[in-house]
C-alpha positions as CSV (number, residue, x, y, z in Angstrom):
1,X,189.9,-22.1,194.3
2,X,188.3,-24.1,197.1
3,X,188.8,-21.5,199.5
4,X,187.2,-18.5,197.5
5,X,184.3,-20.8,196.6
6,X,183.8,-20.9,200.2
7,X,184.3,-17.6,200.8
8,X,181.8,-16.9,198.4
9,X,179.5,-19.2,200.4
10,X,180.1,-17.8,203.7
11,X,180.3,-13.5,203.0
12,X,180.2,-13.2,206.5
13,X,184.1,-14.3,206.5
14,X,185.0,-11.1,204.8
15,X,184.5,-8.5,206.9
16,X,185.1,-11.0,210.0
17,X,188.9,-12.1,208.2
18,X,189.6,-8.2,207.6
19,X,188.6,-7.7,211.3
20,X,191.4,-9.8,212.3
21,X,194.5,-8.6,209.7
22,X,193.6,-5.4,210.3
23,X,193.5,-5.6,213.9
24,X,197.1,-7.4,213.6
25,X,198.8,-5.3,211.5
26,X,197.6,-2.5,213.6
27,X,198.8,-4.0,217.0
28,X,202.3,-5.2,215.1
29,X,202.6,-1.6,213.6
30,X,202.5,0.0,217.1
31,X,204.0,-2.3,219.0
32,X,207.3,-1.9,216.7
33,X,206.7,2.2,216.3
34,X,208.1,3.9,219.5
35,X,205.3,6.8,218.5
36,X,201.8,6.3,219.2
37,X,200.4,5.4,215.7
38,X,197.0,6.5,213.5
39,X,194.1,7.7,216.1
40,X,196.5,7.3,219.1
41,X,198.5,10.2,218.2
42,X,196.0,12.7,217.6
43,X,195.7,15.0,220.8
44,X,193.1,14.6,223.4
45,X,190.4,17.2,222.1
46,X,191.4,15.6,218.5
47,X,190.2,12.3,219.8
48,X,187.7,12.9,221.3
49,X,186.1,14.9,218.4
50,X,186.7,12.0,216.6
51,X,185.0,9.2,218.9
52,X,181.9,11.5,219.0
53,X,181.8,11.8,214.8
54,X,182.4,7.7,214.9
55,X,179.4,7.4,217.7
56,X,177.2,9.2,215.2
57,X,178.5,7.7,212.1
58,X,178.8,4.2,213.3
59,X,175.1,4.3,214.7
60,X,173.6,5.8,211.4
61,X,175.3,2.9,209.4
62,X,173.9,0.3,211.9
63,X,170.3,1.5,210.6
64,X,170.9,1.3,207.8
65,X,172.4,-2.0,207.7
66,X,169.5,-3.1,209.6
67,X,167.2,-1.9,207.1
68,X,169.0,-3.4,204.3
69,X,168.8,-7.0,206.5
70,X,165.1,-6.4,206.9
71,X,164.8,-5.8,203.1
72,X,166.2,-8.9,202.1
73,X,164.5,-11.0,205.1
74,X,160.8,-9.6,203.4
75,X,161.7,-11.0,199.4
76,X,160.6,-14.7,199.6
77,X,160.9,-17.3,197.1
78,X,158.0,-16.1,194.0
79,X,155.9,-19.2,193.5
80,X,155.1,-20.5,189.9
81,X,152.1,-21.1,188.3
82,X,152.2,-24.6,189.8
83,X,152.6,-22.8,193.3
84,X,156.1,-23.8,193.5
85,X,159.0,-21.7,193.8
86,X,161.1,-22.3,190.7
87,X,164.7,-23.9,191.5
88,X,166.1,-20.2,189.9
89,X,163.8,-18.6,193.0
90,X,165.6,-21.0,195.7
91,X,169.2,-20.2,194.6
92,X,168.2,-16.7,194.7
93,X,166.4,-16.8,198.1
94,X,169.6,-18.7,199.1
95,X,171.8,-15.8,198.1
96,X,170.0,-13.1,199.7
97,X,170.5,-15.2,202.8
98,X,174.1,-15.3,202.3
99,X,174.6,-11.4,201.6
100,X,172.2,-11.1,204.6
101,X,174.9,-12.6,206.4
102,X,177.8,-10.1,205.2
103,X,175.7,-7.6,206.8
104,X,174.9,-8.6,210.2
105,X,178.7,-9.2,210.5
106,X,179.4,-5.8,209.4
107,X,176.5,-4.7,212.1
108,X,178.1,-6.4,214.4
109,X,181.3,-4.7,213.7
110,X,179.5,-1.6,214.1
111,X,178.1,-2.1,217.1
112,X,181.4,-2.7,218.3
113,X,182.3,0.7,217.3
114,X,180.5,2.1,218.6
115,X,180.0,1.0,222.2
116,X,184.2,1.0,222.1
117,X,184.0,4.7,221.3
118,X,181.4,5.8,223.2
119,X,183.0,4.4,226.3
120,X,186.4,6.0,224.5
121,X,184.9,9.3,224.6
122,X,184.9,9.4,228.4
123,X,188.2,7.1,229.3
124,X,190.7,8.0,226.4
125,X,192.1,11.6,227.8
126,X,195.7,11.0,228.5
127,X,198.3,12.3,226.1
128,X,199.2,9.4,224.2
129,X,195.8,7.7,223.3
130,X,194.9,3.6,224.3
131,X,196.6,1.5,221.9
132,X,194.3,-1.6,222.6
133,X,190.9,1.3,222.4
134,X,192.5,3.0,219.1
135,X,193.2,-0.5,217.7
136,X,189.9,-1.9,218.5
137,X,188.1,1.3,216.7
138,X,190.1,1.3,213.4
139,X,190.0,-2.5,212.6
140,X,186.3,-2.4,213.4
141,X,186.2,0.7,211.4
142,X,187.1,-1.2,208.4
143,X,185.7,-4.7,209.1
144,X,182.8,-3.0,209.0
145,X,183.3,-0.6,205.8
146,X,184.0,-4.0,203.8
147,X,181.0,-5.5,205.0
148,X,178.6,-2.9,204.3
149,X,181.1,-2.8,200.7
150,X,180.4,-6.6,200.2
151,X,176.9,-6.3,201.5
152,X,175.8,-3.4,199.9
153,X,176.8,-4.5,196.5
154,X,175.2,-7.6,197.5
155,X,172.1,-5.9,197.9
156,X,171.5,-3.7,195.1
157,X,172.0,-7.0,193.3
158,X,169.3,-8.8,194.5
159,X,167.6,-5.3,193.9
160,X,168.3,-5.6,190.1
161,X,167.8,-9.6,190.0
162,X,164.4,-8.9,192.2
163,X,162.6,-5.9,190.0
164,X,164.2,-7.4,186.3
165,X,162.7,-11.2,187.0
């Protein structure tokens, strides 16, 4: 229970922690497979298709998600009459912090995407594509899906909370 609370705490765990298991079962899977696995065994022109839809899907996302940061950075604590924020404002100003978290890892994550296939697109031509570039791509891939998941639901939370107080 300790350990969900603080996961709860610290949403920037999530996508970071499926970062790594997915990154490790990835590198297990093909280091045991005697095929090249997922993205690695798609052919050349396959691949590279594919690194230039990620470039323009990862970089879209990474607006957005900086949007969405910028959105919760603007809502501030709503003084009271008194001109005090109420102690219901400051748990809420102290959750929009923590969601903002959750989606500056997931940024980050994209970001990592994609620099790692843009620089793909020119260096991944052999046959058989890099396992440690193909690896790096899909665990990022979904570290950063769950982020924007966690995030995003986040988010239209703090929406609701924001527009029904």
């Amino acid at each position: 229970m300790a350990v969900l609370r603080w996961v709860d705490r610290h949403l920037w765990s999530v996508p970071v922690l499926i970062f790594v298991l997915a990154g490790l079962g990835l590198g297990l899977w093909a280091a045991v497979s005697t095929r090249p696995v997922l993205l690695a065994a798609a052919a050349p022109s396959s691949r590279a298709a594919m690194y230039s839809s990620l470039t323009g899907s990862s970089s879209a996302l990474l607006g957005l998600a900086i949007a969405a940061v910028a959105i919760l950075t603007a809502f501030s604590p709503r003084p009271t009459r008194s001109g005090e924020p109420s102690r219901s404002e400051l748990r809420l100003a102290r959750a929009r912090t923590i969601i903002t978290g959750s989606l500056l890892a997931a940024s980050s994550f994209l970001l990592v995407l994609l620099v790692t296939a843009t620089v793909a697109v020119a260096v991944d031509v052999q046959p058989a594509g890099n396992g440690a570039i193909t690896t790096l791509i899909e665990a990022s891939g979904v570290a950063s899906v769950a982020g924007l998941l966690v995030g995003g639901f986040g988010l239209a939370l703090a929406i609701i909370e924001r527009s029904g107080a």
